[in-house]
C-alpha positions in Angstrom: 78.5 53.0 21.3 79.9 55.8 19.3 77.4 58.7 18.5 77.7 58.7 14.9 77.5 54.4 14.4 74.2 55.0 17.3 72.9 57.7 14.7 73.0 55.5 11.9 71.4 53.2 13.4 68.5 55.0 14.4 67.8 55.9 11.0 68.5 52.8 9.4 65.6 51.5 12.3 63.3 54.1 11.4 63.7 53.7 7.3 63.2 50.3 8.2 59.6 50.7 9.9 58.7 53.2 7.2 59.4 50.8 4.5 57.2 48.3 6.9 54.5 50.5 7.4 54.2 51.5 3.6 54.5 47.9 2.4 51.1 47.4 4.1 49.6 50.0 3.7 46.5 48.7 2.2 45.7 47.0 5.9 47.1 49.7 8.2 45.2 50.0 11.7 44.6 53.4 12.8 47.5 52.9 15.2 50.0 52.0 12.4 48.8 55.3 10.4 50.0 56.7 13.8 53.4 55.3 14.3 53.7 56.0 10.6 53.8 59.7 11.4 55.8 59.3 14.3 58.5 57.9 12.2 57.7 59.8 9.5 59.3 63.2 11.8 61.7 60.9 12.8 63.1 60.2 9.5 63.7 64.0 8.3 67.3 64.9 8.0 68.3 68.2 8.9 64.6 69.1 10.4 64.3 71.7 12.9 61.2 71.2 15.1 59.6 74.2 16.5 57.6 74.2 19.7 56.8 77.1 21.7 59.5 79.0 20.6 61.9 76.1 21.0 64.2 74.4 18.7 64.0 70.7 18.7 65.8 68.0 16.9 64.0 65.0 15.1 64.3 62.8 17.9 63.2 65.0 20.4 59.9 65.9 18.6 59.2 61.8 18.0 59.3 61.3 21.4 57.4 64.7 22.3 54.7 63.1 20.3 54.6 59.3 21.7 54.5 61.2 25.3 51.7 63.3 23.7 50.0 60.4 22.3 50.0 58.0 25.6 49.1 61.2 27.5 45.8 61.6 25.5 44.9 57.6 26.0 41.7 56.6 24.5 40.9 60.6 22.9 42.8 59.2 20.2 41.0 57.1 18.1 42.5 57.7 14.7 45.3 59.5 13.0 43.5 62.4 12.1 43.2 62.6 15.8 46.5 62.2 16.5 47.1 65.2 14.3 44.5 67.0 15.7 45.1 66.8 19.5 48.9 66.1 19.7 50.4 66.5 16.5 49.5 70.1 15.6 50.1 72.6 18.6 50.9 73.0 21.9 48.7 72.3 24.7 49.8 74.9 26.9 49.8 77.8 24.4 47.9 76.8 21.5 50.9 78.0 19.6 51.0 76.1 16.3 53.8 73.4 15.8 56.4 74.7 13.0 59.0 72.3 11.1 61.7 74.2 9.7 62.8 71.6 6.7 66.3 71.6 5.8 65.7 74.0 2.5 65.3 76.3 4.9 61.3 76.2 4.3 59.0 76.6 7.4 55.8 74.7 7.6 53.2 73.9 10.1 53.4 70.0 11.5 49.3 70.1 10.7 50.1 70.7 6.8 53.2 67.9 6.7 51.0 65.2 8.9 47.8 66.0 7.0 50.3 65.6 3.4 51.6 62.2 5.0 48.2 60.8 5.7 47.1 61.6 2.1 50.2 60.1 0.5 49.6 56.7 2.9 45.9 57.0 1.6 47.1 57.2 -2.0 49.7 54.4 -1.7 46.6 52.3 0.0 44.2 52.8 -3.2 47.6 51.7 -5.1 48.0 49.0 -3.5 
């Protein structure tokens, strides 16, 4: 499959479970908060993720996470959790996970999980 029509794809998928995931928001499990975020990194165009120094597209730091996620098992309970223990910083270093947007802006993966959760929770009370 070309790269470009497998690209599109991808993101067509992953608006696809965000618009999913938001439409129910007013029943989500704590595993669907979860695979909210997930897709929520996923989804950002022109996102750099950094981790341990390293440069990492959108897709790479998704599946980083799932990895991180099955690798913690039953530690994670919840999404704040999830954010807490895999979605936040490294394991190894304890080095904070970064997210260069594509302004240009650098922010840590805490602050734009923590933002998501809220804006779910909002949506929820909307709802």
């Amino acid at each position: 499959m070309n790269p470009s029509v497998k690209n599109i794809l991808t993101i067509l998928m992953v608006l696809i479970s965000v618009t999913v995931v938001c439409s129910y928001a007013s029943d989500l499990s704590e595993a669907a908060k979860i695979q909210y975020l997930i897709a929520s990194v996923e989804a950002l165009q022109g996102a750099t993720f950094i981790r341990n120094g390293r440069e990492h597209d959108a897709s790479s730091a998704s599946s980083h996470l799932r990895l991180k996620l099955k690798t913690m098992g039953d530690k994670v309970k919840t999404a704040e959790d999830f954010i807490s223990l895999c979605a936040s910083k490294s394991s190894l270093s304890s080095e904070p996970y970064l997210i260069r947007l594509s302004d240009g802006s650098i922010i840590k993966s805490e602050s734009f999980f923590k933002d998501k959760l809220k804006a779910l929770a909002v949506k929820k009370q909307q709802s």
